[in-house]
C-alpha positions in Angstrom: 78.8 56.0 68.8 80.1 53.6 66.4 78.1 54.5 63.2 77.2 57.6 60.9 74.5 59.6 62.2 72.3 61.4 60.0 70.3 65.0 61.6 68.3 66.7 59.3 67.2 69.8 59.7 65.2 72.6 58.3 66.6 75.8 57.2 63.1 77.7 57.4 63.4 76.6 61.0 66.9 77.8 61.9 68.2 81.2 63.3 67.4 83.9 61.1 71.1 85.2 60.4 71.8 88.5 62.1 72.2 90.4 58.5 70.9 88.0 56.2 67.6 87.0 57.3 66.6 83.2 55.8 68.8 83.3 53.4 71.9 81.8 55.0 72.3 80.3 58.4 74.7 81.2 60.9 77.7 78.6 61.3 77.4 78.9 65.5 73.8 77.2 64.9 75.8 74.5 63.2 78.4 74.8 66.5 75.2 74.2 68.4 73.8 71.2 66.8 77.6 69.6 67.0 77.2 70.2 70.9 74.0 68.6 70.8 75.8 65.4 69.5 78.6 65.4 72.1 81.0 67.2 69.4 83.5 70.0 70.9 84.0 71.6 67.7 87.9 73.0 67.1 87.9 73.1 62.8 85.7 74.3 60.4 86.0 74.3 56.7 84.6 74.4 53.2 84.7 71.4 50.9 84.3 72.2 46.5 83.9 69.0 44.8 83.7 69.4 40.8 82.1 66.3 39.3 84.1 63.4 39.8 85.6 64.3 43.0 86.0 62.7 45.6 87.8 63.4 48.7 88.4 60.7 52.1 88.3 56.7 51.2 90.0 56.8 54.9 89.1 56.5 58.7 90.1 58.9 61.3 90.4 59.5 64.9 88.7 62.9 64.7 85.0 63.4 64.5 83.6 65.0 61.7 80.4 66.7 61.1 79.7 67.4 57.3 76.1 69.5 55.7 75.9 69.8 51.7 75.4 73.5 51.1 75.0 72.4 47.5 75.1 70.2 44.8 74.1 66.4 45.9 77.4 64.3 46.6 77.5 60.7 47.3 78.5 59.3 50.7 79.9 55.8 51.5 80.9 55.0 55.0 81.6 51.3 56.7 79.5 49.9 59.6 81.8 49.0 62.5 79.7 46.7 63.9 78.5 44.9 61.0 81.0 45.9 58.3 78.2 46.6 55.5 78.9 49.7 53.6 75.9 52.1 53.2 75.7 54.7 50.0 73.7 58.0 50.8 72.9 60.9 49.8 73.9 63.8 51.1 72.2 66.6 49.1 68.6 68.0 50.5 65.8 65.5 51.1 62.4 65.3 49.4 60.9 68.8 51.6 64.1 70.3 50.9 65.8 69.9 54.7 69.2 69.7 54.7 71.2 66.9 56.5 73.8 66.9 58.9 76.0 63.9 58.5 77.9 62.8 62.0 81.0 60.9 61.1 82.5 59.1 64.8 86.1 58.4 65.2 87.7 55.7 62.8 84.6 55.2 60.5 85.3 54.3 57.0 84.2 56.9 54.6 84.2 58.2 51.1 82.2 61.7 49.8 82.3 61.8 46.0 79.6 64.4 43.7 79.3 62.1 40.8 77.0 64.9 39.2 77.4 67.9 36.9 78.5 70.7 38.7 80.1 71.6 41.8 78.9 70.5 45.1 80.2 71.9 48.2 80.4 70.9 52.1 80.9 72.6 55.4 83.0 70.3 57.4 83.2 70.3 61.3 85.7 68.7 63.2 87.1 67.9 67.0 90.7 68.3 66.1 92.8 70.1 63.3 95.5 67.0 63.8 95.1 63.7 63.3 96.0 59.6 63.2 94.3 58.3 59.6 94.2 55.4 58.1 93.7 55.4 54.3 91.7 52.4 53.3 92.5 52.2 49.5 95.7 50.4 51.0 93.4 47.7 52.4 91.6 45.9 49.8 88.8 44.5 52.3 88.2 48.5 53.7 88.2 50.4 50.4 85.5 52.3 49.8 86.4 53.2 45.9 85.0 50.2 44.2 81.5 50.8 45.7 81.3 54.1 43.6 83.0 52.7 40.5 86.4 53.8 41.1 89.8 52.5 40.8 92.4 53.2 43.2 94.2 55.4 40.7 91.2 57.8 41.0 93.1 61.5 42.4 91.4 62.7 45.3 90.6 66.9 45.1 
């Protein structure tokens, strides 16, 4: 796959969590659904962004799988194939499903939250090392200017 895949999902729908019931959802469902995609899953972690953070602008040769557990952060990512950048968000949809957000190897992308309060993201990856390329050294791959920032914007 050469683009950003999008799964939504429902939580309502999900494995009741062993000791939780439907209030939270069991991160080995989330192992599951990366499996489904062809992802072997070796990292997982969780992602705060306060307003106005914004963390990648860069390409990788990992794959990454990313779900907003809250808040409704903004991402940007660069078609291979047609080199159009697409803005999305990433926060729940209209009935409240969440969204799963498949990021291949070496696609251009950029999360920021550009609202008030924190938002926050479990990330899932192939690999805890990694080739990058940062794309605010490349002005016709940087993804900054499409959400109003400067390359002098710190990343959290």
């Amino acid at each position: 796959m050469s683009e950003l895949e999008v799964v939504r999902f429902n939580l309502e729908i999900a494995r009741p969590h062993p000791t939780k019931g439907n209030l939270a959802i069991d991160l080995t469902d989330i192992d599951e659904l990366a499996k489904m995609i062809g992802m072997d899953v070796a990292n997982r972690g969780l992602l705060l962004f306060p307003k106005g953070a914004w963390g990648g602008n860069h390409a990788h040769e990992r794959e990454e799988l990313m779900i907003a557990t809250s808040g409704n952060p903004t991402m940007w990512w660069r078609s291979e194939d047609s080199g159009a950048v697409t803005e999305i968000a990433m926060g729940p949809d209209e009935q409240g499903r969440l969204s799963a957000f498949y990021v291949p190897r070496w696609v251009g992308h950029l999360v920021v939250n550009q609202e008030d309060g924190m938002a926050s993201l479990v990330e899932f990856s192939t690999t805890t090392t990694q080739s990058y390329l940062d794309l605010s050294t490349s002005p016709a791959h940087n993804l900054l200017p499409y959400a109003g920032m400067q390359n002098d914007a710190t990343p959290q």
